[in-house]
C-alpha positions as CSV (number, residue, x, y, z in Angstrom):
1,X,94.5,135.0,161.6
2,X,94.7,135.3,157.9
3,X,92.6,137.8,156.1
4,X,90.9,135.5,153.0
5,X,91.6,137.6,149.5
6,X,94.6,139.4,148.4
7,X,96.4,141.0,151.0
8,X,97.7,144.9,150.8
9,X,101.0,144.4,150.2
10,X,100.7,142.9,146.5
11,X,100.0,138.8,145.2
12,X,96.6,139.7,143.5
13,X,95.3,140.5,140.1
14,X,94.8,144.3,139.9
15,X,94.6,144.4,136.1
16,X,93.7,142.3,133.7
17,X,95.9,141.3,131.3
18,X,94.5,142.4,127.7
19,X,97.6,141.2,125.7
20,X,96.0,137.6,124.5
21,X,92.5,139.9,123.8
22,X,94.7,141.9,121.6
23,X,96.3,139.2,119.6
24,X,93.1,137.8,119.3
25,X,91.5,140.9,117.9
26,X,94.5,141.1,115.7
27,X,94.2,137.8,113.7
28,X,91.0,138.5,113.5
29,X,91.3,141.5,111.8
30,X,94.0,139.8,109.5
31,X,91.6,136.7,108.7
32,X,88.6,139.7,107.5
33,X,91.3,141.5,105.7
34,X,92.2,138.4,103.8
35,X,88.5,136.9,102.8
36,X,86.7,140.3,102.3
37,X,88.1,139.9,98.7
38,X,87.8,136.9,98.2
39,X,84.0,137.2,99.2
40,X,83.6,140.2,96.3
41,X,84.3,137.6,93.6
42,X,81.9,134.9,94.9
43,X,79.4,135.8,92.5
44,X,79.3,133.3,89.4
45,X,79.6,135.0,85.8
46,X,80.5,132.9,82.9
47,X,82.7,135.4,80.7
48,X,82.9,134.4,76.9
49,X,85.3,132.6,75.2
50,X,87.5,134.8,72.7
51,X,90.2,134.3,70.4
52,X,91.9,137.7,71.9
53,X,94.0,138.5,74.9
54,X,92.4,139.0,78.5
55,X,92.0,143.0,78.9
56,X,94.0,144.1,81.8
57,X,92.0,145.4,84.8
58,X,93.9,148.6,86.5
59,X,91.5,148.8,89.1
60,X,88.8,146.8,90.5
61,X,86.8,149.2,91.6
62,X,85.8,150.0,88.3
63,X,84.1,146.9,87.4
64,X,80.4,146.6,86.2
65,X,79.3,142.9,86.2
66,X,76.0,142.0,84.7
67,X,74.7,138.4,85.8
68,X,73.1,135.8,83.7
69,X,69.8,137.0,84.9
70,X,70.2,140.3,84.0
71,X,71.3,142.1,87.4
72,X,73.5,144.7,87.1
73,X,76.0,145.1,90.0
74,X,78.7,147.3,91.1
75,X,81.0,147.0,94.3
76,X,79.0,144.3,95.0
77,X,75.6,146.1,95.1
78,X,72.8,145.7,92.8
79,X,72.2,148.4,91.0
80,X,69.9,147.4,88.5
81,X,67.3,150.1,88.6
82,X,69.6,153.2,89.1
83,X,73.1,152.4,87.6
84,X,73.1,155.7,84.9
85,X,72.8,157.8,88.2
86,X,75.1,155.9,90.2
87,X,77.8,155.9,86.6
88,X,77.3,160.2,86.7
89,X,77.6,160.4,90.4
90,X,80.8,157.8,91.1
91,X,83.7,160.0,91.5
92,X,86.1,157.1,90.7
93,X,84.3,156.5,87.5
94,X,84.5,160.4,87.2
95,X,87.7,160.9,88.1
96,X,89.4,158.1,85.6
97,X,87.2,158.2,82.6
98,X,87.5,154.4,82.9
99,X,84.9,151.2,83.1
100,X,85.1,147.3,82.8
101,X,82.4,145.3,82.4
102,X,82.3,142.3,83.4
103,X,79.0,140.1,81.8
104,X,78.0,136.5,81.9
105,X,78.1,135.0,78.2
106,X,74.1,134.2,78.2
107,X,73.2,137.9,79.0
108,X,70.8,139.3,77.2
109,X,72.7,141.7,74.5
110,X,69.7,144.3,75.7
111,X,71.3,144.6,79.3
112,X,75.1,145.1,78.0
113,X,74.3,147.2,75.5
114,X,72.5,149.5,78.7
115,X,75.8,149.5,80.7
116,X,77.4,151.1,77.8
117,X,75.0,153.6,77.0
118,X,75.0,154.7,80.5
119,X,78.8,154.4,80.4
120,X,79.0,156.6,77.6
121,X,76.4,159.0,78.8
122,X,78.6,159.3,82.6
123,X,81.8,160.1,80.2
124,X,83.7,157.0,80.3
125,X,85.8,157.3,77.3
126,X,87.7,153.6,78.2
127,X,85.0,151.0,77.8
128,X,86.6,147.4,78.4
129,X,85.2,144.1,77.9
130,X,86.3,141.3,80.2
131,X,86.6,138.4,78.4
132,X,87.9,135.1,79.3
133,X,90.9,133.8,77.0
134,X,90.1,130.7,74.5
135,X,91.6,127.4,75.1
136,X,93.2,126.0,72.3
137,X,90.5,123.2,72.4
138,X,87.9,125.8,72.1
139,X,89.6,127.5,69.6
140,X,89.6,124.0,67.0
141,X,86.5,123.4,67.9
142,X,85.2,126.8,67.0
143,X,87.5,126.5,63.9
144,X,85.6,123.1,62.8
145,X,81.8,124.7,63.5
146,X,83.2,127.4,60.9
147,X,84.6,125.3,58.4
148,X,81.1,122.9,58.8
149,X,78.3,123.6,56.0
């Protein structure tokens, strides 16, 4: 008679086979890797409009953005009521001597003019403005409000 179940000498599943686990796990992983950033620059700031060219930013890390609102975030987290101590304490921010700040045109000048004198008072000796380039259509019609009485 036939025993039921795998017999001794071998033709059952001992182990499970974690290769399709692991290639799962690994896209995964690739997907997160890929939107993580993505979801950092979800937040909406309107940067002004500027005859100059766009500063260049060395290292995203480094980046202060103030909302319309007034909230003051960095890396994402708002830091609003504590951002001198964070600016002293950063060691990135320490270590290169080096902020960008990142504000919504409509911004009260108030809040902007905070980031900086907490910049300042951290050390940062490079200050940078982001600012978004002007089109040329911005740039006549800013032209033609100047030249209007």
């Amino acid at each position: 008679m036939a025993a039921l179940g795998p017999s001794r000498g071998g033709g059952g599943f001992r182990d499970i086979n974690v290769t399709p686990l692991v290639d799962v796990l690994l896209v995964l992983l690739v997907v997160f890797m890929v939107t993580a950033p993505l979801l950092a620059n979800g937040l909406r700031v309107d940067l002004p409009a500027v005859d100059a060219p766009a500063s260049e930013l060395k290292d995203s890390r480094l980046v202060v953005t103030v909302t319309a609102e007034g909230r003051i975030l960095f890396e994402d987290r708002d830091v609003t009521d504590g951002l001198e101590a964070l600016l002293l304490n950063d060691s990135r921010i320490q270590a290169h001597r080096e902020l960008y700040i990142r504000a919504d045109e409509n911004v009260r000048y108030g809040v902007v003019a905070r980031v900086v004198a907490a910049a300042r008072v951290a050390g940062v000796e490079g200050l940078n403005l982001l600012v978004r380039p002007e089109t040329e259509a911005e740039a006549e019609r800013a032209s033609r409000e100047r030249r209007a009485p």
